[in-house]
ZAVEX-323591 format. One record per residue (C-alpha): residue in one letter; x, y, z; residue number from 1. Coordinates in nm, 4 decimals, padded with zeros to 6 digits. Example, Ala and Ser with C-alpha at 12.3 -4.5 7.8 and 13.67 -1.06 7.14 Angstrom:
2
+----+----------+----------+----------+-----+
| aa |       xx |       yy |       zz |   i |
+----+----------+----------+----------+-----+
|  A |  01.2300 | -00.4500 |  00.7800 |   1 |
|  S |  01.3670 | -00.1060 |  00.7140 |   2 |
+----+----------+----------+----------+-----+
This chain:
253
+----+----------+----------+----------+-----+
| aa |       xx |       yy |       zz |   i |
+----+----------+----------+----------+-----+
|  X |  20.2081 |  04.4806 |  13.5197 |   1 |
|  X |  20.3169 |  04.1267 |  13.4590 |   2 |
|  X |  20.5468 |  04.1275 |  13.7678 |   3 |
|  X |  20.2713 |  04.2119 |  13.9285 |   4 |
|  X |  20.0652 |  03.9721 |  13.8646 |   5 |
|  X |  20.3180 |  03.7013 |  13.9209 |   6 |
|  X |  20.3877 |  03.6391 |  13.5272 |   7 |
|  X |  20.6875 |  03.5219 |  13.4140 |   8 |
|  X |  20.8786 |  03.7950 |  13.1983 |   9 |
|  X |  21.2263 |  03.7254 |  13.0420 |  10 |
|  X |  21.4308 |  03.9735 |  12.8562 |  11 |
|  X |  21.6967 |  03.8802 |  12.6109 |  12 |
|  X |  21.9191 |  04.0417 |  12.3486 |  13 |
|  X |  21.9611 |  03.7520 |  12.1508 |  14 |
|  X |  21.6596 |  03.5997 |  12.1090 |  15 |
|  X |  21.8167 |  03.3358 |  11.8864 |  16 |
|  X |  22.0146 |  03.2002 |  12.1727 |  17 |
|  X |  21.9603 |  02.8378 |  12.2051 |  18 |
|  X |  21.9047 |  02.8284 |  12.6297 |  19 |
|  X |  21.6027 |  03.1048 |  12.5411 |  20 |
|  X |  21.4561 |  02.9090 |  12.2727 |  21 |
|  X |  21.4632 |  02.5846 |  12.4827 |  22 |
|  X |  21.3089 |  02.8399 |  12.7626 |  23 |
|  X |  21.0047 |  02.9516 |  12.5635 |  24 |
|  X |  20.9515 |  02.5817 |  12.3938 |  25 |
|  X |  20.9097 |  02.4626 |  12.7137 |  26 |
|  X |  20.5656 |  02.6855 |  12.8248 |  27 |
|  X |  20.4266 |  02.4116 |  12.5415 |  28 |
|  X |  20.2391 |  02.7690 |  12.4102 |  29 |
|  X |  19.9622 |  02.7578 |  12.1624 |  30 |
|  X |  20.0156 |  03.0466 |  12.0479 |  31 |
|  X |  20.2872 |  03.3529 |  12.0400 |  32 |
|  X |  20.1868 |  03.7123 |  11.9829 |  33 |
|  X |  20.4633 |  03.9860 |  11.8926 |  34 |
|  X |  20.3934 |  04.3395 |  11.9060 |  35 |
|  X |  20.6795 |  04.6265 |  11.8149 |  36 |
|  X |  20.9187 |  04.3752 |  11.7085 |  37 |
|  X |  21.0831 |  04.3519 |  11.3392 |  38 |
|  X |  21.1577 |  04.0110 |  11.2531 |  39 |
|  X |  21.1274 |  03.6998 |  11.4320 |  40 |
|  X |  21.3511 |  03.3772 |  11.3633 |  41 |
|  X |  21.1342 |  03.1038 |  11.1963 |  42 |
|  X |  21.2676 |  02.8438 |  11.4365 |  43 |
|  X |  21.0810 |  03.0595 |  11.7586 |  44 |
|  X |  20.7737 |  03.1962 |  11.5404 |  45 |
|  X |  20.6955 |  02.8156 |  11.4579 |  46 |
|  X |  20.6822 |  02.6995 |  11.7830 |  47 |
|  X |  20.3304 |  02.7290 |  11.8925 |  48 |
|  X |  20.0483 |  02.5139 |  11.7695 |  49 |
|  X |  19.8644 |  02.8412 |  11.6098 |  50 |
|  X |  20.2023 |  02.9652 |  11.5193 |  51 |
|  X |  20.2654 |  03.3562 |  11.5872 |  52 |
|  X |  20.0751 |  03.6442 |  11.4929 |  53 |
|  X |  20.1331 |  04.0298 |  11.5461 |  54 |
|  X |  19.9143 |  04.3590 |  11.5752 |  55 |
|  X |  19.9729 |  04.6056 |  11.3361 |  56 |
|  X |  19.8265 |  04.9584 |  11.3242 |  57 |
|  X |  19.7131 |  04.9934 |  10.9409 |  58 |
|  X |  19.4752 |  04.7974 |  10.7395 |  59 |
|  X |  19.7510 |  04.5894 |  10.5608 |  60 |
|  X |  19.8695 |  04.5638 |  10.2733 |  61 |
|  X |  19.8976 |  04.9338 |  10.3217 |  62 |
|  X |  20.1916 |  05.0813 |  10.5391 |  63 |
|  X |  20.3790 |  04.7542 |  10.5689 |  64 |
|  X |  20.6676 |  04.8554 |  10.8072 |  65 |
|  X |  20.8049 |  05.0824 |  11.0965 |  66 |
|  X |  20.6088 |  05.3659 |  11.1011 |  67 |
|  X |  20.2129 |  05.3310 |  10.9653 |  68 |
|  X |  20.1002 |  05.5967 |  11.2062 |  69 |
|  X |  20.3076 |  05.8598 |  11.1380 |  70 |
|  X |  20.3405 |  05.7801 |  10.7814 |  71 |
|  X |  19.9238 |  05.7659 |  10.7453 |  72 |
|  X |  19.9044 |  06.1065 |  10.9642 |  73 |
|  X |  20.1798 |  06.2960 |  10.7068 |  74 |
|  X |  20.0373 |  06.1816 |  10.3813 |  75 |
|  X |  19.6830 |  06.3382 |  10.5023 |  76 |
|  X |  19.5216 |  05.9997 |  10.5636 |  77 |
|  X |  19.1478 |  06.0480 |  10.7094 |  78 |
|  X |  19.0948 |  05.6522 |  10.8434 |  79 |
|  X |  19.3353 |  05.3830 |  10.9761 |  80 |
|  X |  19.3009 |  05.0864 |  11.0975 |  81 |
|  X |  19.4687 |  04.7577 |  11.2936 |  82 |
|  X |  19.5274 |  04.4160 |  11.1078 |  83 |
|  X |  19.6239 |  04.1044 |  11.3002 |  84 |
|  X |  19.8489 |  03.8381 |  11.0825 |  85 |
|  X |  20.0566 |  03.4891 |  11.1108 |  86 |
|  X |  20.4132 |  03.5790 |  11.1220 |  87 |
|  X |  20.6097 |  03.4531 |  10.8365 |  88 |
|  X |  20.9759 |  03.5256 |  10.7321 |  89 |
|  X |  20.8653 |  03.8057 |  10.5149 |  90 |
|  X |  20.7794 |  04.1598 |  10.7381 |  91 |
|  X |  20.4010 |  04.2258 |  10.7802 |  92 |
|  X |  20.3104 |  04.0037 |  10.4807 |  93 |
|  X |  20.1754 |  03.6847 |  10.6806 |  94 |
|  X |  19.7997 |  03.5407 |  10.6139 |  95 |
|  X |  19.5819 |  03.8195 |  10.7473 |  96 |
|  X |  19.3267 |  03.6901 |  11.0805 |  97 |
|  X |  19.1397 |  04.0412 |  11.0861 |  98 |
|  X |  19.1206 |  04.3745 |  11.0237 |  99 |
|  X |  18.9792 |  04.7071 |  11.1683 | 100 |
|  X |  18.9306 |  05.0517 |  11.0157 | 101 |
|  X |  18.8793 |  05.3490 |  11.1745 | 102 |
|  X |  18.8489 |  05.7265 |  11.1165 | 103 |
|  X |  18.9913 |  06.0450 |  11.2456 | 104 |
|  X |  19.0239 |  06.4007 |  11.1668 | 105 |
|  X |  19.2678 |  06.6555 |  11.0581 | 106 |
|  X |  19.3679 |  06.7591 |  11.4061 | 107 |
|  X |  19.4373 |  06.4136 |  11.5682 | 108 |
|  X |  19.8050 |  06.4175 |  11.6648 | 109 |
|  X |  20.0494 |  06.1030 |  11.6714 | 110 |
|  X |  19.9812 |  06.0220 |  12.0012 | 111 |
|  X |  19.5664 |  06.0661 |  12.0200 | 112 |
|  X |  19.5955 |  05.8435 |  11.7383 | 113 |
|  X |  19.8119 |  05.5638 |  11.8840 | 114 |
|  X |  19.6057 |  05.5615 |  12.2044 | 115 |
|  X |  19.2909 |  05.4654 |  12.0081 | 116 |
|  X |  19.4582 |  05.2015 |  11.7561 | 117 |
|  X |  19.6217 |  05.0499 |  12.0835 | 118 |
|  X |  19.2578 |  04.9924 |  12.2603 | 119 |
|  X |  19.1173 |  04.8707 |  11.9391 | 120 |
|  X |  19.4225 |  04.6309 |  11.8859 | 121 |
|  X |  19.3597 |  04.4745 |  12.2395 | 122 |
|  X |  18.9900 |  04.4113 |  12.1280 | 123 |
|  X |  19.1166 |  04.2647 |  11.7561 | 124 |
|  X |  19.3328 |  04.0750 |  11.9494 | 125 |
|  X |  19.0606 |  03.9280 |  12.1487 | 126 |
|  X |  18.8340 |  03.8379 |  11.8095 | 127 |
|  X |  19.1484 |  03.7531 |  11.6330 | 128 |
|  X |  19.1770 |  03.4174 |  11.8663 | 129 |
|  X |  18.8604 |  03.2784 |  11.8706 | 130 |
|  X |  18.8950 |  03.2816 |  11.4716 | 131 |
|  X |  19.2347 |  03.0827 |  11.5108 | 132 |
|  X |  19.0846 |  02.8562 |  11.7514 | 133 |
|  X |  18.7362 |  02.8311 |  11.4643 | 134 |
|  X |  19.0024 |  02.7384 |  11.1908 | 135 |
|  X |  18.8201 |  02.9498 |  10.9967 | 136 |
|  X |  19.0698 |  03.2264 |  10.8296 | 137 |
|  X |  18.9106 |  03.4493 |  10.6305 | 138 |
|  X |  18.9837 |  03.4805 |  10.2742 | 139 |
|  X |  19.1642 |  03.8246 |  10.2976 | 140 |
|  X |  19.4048 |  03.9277 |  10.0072 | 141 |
|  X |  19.7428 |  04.0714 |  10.1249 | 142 |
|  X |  19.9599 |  04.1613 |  09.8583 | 143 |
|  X |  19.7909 |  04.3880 |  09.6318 | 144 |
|  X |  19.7852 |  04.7678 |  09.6372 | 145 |
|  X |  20.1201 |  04.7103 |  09.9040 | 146 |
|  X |  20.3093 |  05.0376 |  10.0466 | 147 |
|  X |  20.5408 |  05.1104 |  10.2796 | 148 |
|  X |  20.5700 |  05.3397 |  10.5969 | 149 |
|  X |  20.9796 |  05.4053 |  10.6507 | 150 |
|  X |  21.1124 |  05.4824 |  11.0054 | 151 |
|  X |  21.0954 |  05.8398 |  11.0083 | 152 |
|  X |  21.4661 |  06.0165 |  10.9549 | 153 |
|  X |  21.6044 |  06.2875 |  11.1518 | 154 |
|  X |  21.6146 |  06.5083 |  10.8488 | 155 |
|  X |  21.2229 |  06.4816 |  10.8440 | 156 |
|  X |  21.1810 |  06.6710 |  11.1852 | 157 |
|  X |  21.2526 |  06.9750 |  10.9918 | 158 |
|  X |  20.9867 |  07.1569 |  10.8330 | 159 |
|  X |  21.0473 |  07.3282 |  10.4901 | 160 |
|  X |  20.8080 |  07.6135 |  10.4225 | 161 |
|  X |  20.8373 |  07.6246 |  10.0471 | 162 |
|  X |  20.5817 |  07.3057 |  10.0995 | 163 |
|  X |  20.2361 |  07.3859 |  10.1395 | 164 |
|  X |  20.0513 |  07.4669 |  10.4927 | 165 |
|  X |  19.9147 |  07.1877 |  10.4820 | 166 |
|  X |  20.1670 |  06.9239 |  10.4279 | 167 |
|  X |  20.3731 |  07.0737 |  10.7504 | 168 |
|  X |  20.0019 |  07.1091 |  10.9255 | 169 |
|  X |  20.0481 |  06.7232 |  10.8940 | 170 |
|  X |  20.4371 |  06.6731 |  10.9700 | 171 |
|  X |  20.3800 |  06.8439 |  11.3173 | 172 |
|  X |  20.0787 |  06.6664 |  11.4095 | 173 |
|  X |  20.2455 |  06.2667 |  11.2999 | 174 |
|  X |  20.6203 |  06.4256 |  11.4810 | 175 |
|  X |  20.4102 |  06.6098 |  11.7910 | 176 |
|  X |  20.5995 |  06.3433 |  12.0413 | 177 |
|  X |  20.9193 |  06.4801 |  11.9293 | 178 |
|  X |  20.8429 |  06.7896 |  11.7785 | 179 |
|  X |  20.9155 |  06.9033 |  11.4160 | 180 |
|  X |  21.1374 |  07.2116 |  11.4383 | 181 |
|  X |  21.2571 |  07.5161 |  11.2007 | 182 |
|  X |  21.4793 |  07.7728 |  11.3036 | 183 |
|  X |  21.4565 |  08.0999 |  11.4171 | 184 |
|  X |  21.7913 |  08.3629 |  11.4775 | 185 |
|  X |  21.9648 |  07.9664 |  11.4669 | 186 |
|  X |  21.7447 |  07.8433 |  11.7213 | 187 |
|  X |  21.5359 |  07.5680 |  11.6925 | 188 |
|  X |  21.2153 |  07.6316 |  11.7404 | 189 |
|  X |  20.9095 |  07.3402 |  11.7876 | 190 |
|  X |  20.5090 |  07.3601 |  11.7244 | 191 |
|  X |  20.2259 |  07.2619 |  11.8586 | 192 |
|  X |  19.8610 |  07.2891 |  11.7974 | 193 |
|  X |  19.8772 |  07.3882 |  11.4656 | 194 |
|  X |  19.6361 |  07.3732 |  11.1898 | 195 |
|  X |  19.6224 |  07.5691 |  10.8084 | 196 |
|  X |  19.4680 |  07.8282 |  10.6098 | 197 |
|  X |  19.5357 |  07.7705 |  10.2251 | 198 |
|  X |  19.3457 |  08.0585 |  10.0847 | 199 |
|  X |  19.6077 |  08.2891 |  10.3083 | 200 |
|  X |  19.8818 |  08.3730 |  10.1109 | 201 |
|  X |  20.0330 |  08.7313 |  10.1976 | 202 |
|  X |  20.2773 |  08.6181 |  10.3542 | 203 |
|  X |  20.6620 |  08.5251 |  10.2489 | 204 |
|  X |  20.7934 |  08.1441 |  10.3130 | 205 |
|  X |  20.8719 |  08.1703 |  10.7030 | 206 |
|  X |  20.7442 |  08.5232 |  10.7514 | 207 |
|  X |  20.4709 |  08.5286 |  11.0228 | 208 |
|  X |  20.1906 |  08.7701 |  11.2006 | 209 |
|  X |  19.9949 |  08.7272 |  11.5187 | 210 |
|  X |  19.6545 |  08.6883 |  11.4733 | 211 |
|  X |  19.3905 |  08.5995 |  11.7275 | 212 |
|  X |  19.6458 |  08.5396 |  11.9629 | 213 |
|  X |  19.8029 |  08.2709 |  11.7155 | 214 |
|  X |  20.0962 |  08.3075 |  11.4655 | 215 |
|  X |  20.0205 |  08.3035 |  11.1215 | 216 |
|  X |  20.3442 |  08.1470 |  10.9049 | 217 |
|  X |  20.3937 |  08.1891 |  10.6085 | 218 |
|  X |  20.4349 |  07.8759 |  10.3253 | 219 |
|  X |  20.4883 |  07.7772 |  09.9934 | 220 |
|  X |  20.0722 |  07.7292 |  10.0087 | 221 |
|  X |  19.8370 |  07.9354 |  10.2287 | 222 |
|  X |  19.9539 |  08.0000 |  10.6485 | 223 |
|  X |  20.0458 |  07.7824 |  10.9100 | 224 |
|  X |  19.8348 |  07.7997 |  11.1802 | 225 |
|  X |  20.0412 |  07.7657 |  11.5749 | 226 |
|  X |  19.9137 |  07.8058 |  11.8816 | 227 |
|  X |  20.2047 |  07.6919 |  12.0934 | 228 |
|  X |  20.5742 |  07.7040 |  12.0269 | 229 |
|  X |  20.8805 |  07.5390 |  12.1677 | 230 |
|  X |  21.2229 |  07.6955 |  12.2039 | 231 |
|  X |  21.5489 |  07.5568 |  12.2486 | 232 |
|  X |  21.5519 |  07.3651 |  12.6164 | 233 |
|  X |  21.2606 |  07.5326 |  12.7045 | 234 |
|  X |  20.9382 |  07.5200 |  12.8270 | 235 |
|  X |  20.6312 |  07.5313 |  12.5555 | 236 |
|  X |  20.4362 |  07.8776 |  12.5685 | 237 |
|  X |  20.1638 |  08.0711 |  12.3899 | 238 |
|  X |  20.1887 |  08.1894 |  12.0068 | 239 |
|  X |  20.1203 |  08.5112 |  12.1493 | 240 |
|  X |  20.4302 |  08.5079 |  12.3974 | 241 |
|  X |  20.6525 |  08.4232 |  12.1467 | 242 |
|  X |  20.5273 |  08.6783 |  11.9576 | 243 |
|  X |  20.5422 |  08.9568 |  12.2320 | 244 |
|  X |  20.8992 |  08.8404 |  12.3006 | 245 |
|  X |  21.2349 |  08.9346 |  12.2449 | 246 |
|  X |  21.3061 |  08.6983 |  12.0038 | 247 |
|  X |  21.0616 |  08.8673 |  11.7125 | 248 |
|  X |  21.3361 |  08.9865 |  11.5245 | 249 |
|  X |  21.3555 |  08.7464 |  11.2077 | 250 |
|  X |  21.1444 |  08.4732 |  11.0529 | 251 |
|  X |  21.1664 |  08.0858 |  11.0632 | 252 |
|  X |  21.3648 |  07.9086 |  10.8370 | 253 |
+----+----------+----------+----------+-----+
């Protein structure tokens, strides 16, 4: 989009090297703004006038760190939100410029969710400058009541059914760009479109029934809910295909 529009765009691996620092002090910028990065030098995030400041998707100090989305979406969150800050050396701890909260529902996957913060980022962006260029901060506390939101492991992908319906309801809905997996016969086997039933609970951990054309799974609380499954370097298809299939013989694990 930049190219585009005939706007400069330089790519480095080391950002610390000295030519690219002189190259970005010389635009004379009043202001930086990162996005998706981890940690900036202080000798290129104290270059502008306004200094630096970065879009983050969770009302901070909650979620500090790589993953707020995914991490609000698996602990059951029901709102979220988008803070803008002034970089300092320590990660997503800087003097807060705004904030925005929104909510959303037990259904919303990962990338629904992303979508929505990313539109209400560009508009907090937007407010965010004119209150740089007012000098008037607001008064916005940022290190009480702090968490954390960890990149999300490979081990994680893996659903355990001895947890509850509704705790892997939320796994595959925050993993849905991936796809969090069990196995079935020792192939790996992805959902999609899920949801839970907690008062279900005749089934065994990874046992499942169709019902209403969807599979009914069997947890350590109540039944996952699937529409749509996933095999192994396949294509997705109905609950009820799978079902009908020749791979019926077993249960997931």
């Amino acid at each position: 989009y930049a190219n585009n529009l005939s706007i400069p765009v330089l790519q480095k691996n080391n950002i610390s090297d000295s030519k690219f620092i002189e190259t970005i002090r010389a635009y004379n910028a009043e202001l930086f703004i990162v996005a998706d990065y981890k940690i900036i030098p202080k000798n290129i995030f104290s270059i502008p006038k306004y200094g630096s400041i970065n879009i983050h998707p969770s009302i901070l100090p909650k979620y500090r760190g790589a993953a707020p989305i995914h991490r609000s979406i698996m602990n059951g969150e029901d709102s979220i939100g988008v803070s803008t800050f002034i970089i300092n050396q320590n990660i997503d701890s800087g003097k807060i410029i705004s904030q925005k909260k929104i909510k959303f529902n037990d259904k919303i996957i990962y990338e629904d969710l992303f979508n929505k913060l990313s539109i209400l980022g560009g508009e907090l962006l937007l407010h965010s400058i004119d209150i740089l260029e007012s000098n008037k901060l607001p008064n916005i506390i940022s290190n009480d009541n702090v968490s954390y939101a960890k990149k999300i492991k490979k081990n994680e992908y893996k659903i355990n059914f001895k947890e509850s319906a509704l705790v892997n309801h939320n796994k595959i809905r925050a993993l849905n760009y991936k796809g969090a997996y069990a196995k079935f016969n020792n192939c790996r086997v992805k959902f999609f479109e899920t949801y839970f039933n907690l008062e279900y609970n005749d089934l065994s951990n990874g046992e499942f029934i169709l019902h209403d054309n969807d599979i009914l799974i069997g947890t350590g609380r109540g039944a996952l809910i699937v529409k749509r499954v996933q095999l192994e370097s396949k294509h997705k298809i109905t609950a009820k295909e799978f079902y009908n299939s020749n791979y019926l013989k077993g249960k997931f694990e």
